[in-house]
PASEBA-1860 file (N, C-alpha, C; in nm, 3 decimals):
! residues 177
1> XXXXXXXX> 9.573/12.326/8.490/9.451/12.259/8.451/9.478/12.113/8.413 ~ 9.575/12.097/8.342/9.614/11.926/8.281/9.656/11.922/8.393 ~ 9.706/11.933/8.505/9.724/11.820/8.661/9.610/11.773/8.694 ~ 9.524/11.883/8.704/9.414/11.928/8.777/9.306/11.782/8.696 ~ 9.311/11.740/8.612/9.230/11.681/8.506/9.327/11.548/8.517 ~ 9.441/11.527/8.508/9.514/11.413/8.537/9.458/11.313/8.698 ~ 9.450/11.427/8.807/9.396/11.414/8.927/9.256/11.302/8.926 ~ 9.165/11.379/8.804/9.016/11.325/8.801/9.039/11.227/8.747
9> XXXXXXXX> 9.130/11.143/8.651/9.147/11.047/8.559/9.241/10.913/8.611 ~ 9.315/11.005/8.728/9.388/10.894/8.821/9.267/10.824/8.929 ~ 9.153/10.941/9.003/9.073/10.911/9.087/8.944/10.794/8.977 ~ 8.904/10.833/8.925/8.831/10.722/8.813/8.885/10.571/8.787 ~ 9.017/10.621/8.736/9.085/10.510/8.713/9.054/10.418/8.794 ~ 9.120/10.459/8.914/9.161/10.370/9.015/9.007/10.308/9.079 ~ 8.884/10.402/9.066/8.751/10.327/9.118/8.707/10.276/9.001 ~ 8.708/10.287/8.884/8.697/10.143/8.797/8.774/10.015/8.819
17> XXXXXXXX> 8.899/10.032/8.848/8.930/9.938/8.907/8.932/9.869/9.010 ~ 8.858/9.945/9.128/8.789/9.893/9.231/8.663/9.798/9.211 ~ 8.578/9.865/9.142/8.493/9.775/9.114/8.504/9.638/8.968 ~ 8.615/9.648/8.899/8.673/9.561/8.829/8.715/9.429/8.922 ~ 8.798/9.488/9.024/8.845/9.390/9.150/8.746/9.331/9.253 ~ 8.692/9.406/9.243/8.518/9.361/9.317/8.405/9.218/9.279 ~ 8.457/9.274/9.130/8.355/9.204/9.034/8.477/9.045/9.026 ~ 8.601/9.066/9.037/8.695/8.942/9.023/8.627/8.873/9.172
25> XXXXXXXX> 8.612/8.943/9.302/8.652/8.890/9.420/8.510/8.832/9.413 ~ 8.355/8.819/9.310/8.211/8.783/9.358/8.232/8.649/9.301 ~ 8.177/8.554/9.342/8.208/8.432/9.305/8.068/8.455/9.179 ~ 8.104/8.373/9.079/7.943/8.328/8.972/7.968/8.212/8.936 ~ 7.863/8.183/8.894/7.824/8.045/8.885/7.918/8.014/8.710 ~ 7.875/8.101/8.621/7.896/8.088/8.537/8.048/8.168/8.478 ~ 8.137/8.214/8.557/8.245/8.230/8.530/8.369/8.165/8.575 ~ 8.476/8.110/8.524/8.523/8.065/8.559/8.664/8.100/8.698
33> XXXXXXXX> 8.704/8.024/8.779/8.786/8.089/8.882/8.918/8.129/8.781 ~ 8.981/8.117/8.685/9.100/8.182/8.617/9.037/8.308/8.562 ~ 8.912/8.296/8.509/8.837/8.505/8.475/8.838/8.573/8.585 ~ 8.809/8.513/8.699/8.807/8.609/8.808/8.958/8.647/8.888 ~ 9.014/8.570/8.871/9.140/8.605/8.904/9.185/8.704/8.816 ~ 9.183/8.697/8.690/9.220/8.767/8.598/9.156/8.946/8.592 ~ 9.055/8.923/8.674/8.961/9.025/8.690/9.005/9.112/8.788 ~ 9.068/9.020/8.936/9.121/9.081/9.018/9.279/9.177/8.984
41> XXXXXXXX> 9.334/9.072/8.921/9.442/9.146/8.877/9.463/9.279/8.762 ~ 9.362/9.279/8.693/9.356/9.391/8.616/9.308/9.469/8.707 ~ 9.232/9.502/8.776/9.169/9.563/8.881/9.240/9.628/8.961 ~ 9.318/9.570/9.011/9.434/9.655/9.120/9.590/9.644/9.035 ~ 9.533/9.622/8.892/9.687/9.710/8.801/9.623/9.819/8.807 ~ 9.476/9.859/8.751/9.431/9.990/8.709/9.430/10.090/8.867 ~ 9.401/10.000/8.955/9.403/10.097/9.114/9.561/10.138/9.106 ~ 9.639/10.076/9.076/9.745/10.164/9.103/9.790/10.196/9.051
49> XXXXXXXX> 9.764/10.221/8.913/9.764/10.303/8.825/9.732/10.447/8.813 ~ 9.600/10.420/8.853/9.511/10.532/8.919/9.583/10.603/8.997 ~ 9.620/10.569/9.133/9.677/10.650/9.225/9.814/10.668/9.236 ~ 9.878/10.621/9.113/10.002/10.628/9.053/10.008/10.772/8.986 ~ 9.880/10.771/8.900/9.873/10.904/8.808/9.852/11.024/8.882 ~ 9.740/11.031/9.028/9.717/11.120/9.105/9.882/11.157/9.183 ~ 9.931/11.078/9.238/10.032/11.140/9.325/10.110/11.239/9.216 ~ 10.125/11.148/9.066/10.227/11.240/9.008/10.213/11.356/8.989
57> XXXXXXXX> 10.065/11.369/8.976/10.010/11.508/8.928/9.960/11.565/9.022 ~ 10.023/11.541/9.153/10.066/11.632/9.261/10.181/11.724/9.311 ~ 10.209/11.884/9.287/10.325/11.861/9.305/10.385/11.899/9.397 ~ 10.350/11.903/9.498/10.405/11.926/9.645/10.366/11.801/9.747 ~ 10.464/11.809/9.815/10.490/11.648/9.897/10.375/11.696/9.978 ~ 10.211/11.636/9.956/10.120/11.644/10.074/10.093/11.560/10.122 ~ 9.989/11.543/10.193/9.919/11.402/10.290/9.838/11.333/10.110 ~ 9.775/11.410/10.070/9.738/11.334/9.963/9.779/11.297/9.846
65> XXXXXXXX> 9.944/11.334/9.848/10.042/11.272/9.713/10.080/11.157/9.811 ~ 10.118/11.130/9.995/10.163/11.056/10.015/10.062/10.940/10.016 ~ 9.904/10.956/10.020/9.883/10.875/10.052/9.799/10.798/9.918 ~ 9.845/10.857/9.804/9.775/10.826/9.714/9.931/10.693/9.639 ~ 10.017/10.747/9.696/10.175/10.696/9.659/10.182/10.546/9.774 ~ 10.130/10.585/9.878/10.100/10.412/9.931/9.988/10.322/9.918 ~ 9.914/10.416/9.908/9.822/10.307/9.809/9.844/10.221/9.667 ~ 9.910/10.310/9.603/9.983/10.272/9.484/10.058/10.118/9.495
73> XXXXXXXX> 10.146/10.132/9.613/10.234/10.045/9.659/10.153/9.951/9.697 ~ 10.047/9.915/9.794/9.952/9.843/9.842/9.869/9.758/9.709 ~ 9.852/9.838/9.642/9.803/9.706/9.478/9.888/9.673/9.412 ~ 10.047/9.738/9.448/10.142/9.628/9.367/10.190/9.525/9.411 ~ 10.173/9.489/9.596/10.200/9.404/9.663/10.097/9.287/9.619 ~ 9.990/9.292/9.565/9.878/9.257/9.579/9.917/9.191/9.391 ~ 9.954/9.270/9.318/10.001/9.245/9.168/10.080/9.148/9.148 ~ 10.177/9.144/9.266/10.296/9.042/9.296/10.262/8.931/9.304
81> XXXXXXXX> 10.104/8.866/9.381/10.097/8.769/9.411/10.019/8.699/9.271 ~ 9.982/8.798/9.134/9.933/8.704/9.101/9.995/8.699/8.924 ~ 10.121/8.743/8.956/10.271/8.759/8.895/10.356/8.663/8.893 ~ 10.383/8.654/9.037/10.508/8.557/9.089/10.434/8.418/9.147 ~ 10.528/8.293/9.121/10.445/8.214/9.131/10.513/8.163/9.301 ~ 10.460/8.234/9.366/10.461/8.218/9.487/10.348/8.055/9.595 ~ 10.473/8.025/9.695/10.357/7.965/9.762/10.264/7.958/9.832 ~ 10.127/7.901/9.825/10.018/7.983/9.896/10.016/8.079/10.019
89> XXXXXXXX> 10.065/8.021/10.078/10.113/8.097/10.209/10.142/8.231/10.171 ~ 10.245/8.271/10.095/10.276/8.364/10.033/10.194/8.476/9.965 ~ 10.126/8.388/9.920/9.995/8.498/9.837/9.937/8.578/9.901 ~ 9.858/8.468/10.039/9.820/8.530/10.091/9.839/8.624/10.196 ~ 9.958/8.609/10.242/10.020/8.705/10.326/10.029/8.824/10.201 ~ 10.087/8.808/10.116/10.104/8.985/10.032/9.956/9.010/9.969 ~ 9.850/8.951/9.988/9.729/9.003/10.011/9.693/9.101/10.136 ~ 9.699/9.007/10.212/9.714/9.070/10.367/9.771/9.169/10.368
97> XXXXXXXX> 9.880/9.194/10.334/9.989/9.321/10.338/9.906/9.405/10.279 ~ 9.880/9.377/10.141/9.881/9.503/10.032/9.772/9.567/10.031 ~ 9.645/9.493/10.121/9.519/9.526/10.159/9.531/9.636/10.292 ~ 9.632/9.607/10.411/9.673/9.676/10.461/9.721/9.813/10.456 ~ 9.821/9.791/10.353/9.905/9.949/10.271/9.800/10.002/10.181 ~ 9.660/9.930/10.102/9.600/10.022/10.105/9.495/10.116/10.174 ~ 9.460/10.048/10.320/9.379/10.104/10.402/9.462/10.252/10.487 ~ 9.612/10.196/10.455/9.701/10.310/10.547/9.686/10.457/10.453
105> XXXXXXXX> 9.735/10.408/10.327/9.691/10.539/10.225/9.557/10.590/10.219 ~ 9.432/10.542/10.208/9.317/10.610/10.205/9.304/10.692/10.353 ~ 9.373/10.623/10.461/9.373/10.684/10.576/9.438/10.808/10.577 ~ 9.595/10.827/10.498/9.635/10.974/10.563/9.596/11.013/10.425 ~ 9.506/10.977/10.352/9.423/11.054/10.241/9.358/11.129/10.311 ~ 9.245/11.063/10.442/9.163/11.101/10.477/9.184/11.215/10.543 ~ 9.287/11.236/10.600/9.306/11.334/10.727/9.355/11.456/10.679 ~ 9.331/11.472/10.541/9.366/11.607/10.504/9.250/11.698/10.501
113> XXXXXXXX> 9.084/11.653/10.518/9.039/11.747/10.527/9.035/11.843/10.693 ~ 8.982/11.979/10.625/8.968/12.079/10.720/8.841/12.027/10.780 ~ 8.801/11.990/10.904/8.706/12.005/10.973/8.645/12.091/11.076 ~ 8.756/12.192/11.095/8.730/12.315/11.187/8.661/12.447/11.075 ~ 8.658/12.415/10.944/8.545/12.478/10.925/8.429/12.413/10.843 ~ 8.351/12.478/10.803/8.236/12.407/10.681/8.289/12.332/10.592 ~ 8.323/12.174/10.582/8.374/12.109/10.462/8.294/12.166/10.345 ~ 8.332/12.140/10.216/8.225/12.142/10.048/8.181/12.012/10.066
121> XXXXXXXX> 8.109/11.975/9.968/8.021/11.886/9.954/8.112/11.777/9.854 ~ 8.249/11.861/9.791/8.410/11.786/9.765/8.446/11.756/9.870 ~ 8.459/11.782/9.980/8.533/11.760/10.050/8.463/11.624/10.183 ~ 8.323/11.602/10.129/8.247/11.573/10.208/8.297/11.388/10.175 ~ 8.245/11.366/10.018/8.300/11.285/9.899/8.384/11.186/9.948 ~ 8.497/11.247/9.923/8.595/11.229/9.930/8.681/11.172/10.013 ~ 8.633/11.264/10.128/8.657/11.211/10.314/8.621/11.069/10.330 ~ 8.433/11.075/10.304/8.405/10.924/10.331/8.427/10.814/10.257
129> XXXXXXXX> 8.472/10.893/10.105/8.464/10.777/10.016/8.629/10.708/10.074 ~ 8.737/10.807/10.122/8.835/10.696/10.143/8.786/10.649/10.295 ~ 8.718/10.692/10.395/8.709/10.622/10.505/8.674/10.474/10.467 ~ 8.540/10.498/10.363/8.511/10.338/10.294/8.573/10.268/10.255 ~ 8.679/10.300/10.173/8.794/10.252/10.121/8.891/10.184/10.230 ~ 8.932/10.235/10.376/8.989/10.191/10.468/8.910/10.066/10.497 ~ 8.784/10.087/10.551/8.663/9.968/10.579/8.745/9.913/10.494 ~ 8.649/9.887/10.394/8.690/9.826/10.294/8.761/9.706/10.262
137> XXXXXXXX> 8.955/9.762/10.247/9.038/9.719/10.257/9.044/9.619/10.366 ~ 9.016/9.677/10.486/9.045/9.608/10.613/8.994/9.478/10.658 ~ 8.843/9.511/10.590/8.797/9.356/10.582/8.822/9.259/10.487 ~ 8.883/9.292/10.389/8.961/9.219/10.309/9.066/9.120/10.380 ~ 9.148/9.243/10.410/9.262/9.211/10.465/9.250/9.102/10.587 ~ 9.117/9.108/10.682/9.079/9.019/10.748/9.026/8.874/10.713 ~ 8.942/8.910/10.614/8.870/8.756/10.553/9.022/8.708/10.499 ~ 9.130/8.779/10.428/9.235/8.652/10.367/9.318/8.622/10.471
145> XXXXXXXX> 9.330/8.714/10.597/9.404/8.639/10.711/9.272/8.507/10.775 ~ 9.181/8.506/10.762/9.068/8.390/10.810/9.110/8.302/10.742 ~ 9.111/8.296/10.569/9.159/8.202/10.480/9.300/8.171/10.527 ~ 9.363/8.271/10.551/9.558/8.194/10.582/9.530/8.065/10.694 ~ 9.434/8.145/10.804/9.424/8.011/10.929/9.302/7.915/10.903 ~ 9.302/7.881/10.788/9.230/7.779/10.737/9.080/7.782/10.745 ~ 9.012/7.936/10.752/8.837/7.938/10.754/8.830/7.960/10.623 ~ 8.701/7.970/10.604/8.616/8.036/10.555/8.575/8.161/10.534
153> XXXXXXXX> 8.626/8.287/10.513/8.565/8.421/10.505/8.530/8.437/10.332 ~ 8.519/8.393/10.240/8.456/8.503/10.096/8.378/8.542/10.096 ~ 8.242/8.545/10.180/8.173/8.634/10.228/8.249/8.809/10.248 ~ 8.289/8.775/10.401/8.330/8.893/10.393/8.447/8.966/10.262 ~ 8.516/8.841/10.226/8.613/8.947/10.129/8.534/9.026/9.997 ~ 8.370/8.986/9.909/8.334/9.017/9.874/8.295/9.136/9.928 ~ 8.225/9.147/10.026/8.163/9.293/10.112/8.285/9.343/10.124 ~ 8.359/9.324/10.162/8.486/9.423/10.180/8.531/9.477/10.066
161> XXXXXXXX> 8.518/9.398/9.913/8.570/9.465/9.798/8.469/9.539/9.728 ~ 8.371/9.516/9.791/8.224/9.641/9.694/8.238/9.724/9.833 ~ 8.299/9.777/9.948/8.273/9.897/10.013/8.357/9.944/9.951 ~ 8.514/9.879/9.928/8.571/9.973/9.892/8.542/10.038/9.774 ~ 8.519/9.945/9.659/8.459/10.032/9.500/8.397/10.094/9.555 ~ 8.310/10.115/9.628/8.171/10.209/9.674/8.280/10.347/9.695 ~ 8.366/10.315/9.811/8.424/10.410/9.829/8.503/10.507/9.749 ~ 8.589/10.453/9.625/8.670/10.531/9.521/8.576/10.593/9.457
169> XXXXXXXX> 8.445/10.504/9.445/8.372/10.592/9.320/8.313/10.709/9.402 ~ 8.307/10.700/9.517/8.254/10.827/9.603/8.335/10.923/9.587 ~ 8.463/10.920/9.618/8.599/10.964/9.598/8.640/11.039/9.492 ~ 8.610/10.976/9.357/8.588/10.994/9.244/8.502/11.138/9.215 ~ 8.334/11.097/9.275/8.270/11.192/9.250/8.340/11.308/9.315 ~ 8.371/11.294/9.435/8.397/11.445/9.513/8.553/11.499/9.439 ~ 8.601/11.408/9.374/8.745/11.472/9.314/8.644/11.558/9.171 ~ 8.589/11.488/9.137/8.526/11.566/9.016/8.431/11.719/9.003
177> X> 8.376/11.750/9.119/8.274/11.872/9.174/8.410/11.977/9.125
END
């Protein structure tokens, strides 16, 4: 039962901190760009935190300890950049990356459900909330490769960081049923 409850508290975690990181990546008028950075980075400490706590309190090597264990890895790449005082270039490539490693984990998250019979309405959750989470990520990972070649995307990196919150907290719910 305490795994089982560790599980729900790693899945929470980590979609509060989705939408923590969400709320860093929206531009406002009235906050400043060092709060939002600051916003981002607490945000994907608590995401991998989150899915730090789920893998552990997994205890057989599955698709969803592994993929909760590269996701993990994917917000510390992402932790690094706003840690180390790296040069821009840099940042944003281990953005790129870590946005990547986390779309790969929600992915072989995803593929653990059974679809050859009646999913639950857990299992329903869960599925899409990490498919969203892949989205998600991916357009992230795209708008900061736009920014590396000198555009314009925060548009999309905002939409890309509220699918994914959308998605954990979906995730969330179906870990909780």
């Amino acid at each position: 039962m305490e795994k089982e409850s560790n599980v729900i508290l790693g899945t929470w975690m980590e979609a509060i901190g989705t939408i923590v990181a969400a709320v860093g990546s929206t531009p406002y008028k009235n906050i400043s760009k060092e709060l939002l950075n600051d916003l981002n980075l607490v945000g994907n400490v608590m995401q991998g935190t989150g899915n730090a706590i789920m893998a552990d309190s997994i205890d057989n090597q599955t698709l969803n300890k592994i993929g909760a264990e590269i996701q993990a890895i994917g917000n510390t790449t992402i932790v690094a950049k706003y840690l180390i005082d790296f040069p821009r270039t840099t940042e944003l490539e281990l953005v790129i990356k870590g946005n990547l490693i986390q779309a790969l984990g929600a992915g072989v998250s995803t593929s653990t459900t059974d679809w050859k019979h009646k999913p639950s309405i857990q299992d329903i959750y869960i599925t899409y909330g990490n498919i969203l989470q892949v989205i998600g990520n991916t357009l992230q990972a795209i708008s900061t490769g736009t920014e590396l070649r000198g555009g314009e995307a925060q548009t999309l990196n905002v939409v890309g960081s509220w699918i994914q919150a959308i998605g954990a907290v979906m995730a969330a719910i179906g870990q909780s049923q």
